[in-house]
N, C-alpha and C positions, 0 to 999 in steps of 0.2 A: 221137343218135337222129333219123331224118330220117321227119316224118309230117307227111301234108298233109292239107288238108281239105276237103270242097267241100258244097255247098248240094245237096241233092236234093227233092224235090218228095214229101212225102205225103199219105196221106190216113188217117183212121178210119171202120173203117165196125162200127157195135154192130149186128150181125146175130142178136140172142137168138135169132131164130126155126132160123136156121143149124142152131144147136148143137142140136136137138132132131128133128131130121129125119135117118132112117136109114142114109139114102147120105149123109150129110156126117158123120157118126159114122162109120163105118164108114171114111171115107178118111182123116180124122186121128186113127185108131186103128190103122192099115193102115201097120207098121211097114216096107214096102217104099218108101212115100214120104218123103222127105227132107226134112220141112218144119221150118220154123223155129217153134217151138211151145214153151212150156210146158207144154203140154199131159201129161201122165202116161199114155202110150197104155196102152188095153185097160179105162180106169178111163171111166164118164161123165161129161162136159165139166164143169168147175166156171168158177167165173169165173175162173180164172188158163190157162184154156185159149186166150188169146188167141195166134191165129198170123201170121206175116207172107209175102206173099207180093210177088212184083215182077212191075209192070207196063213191059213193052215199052215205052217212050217215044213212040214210035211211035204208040202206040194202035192196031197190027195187029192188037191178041188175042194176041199172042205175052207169054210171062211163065214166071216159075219153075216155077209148077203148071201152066198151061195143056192140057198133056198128063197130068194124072193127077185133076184136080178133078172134081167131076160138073159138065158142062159148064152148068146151070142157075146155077149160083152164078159158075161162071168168067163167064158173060157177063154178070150183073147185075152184077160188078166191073169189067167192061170196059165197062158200059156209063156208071156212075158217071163212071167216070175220063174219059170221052171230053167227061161233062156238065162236068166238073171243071176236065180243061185241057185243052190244045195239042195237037198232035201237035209232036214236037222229034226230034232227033237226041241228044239230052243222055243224061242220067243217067235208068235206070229210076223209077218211082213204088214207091214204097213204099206199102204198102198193109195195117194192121194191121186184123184182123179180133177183133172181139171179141165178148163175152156178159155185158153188162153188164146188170141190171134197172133200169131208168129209174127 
């Protein structure tokens, strides 16, 4: 079995407020988009609706969702990440979104 490994760069961001707001329910229950989610679409977000999305390296704004999120939440995730780190050629950001109650 031949698997190899490498380091990628994440981050978490606990967005409770996300998860309560109509256009971002509405996109991770909107089974035309292919997100990486536990989420149970068509049910309201519990805590295990945490989703993952990828950041461009780059920090272009380019990323998995980028073209399907509501662009307010794509950019306050791009805009994170730009606080966060580098612009690289490497491996995308990982970037797991959650709803957790402090």
């Amino acid at each position: 079995m031949n698997i190899k490994s490498t380091k990628t760069p994440a981050l978490i961001l606990n967005a409770l407020d996300w998860f309560k707001q109509k256009d971002f329910i509405n996109w991770i229950n909107d089974e035309s988009n292919p997100l990486m989610t536990w989420h149970k679409r068509g049910e309201s977000p519990t805590e295990w609706s945490d989703l993952i999305v990828l950041i461009d390296p780059s920090l272009n704004g380019e990323g998995s969702d980028s073209d399907t999120m509501p662009i307010e939440y794509w950019s306050s995730i791009i805009k994170i990440c730009r606080a966060k780190f580098k612009p690289t050629s490497g491996h995308h950001i990982i970037v797991r979104i959650t709803n957790l109650t402090e």
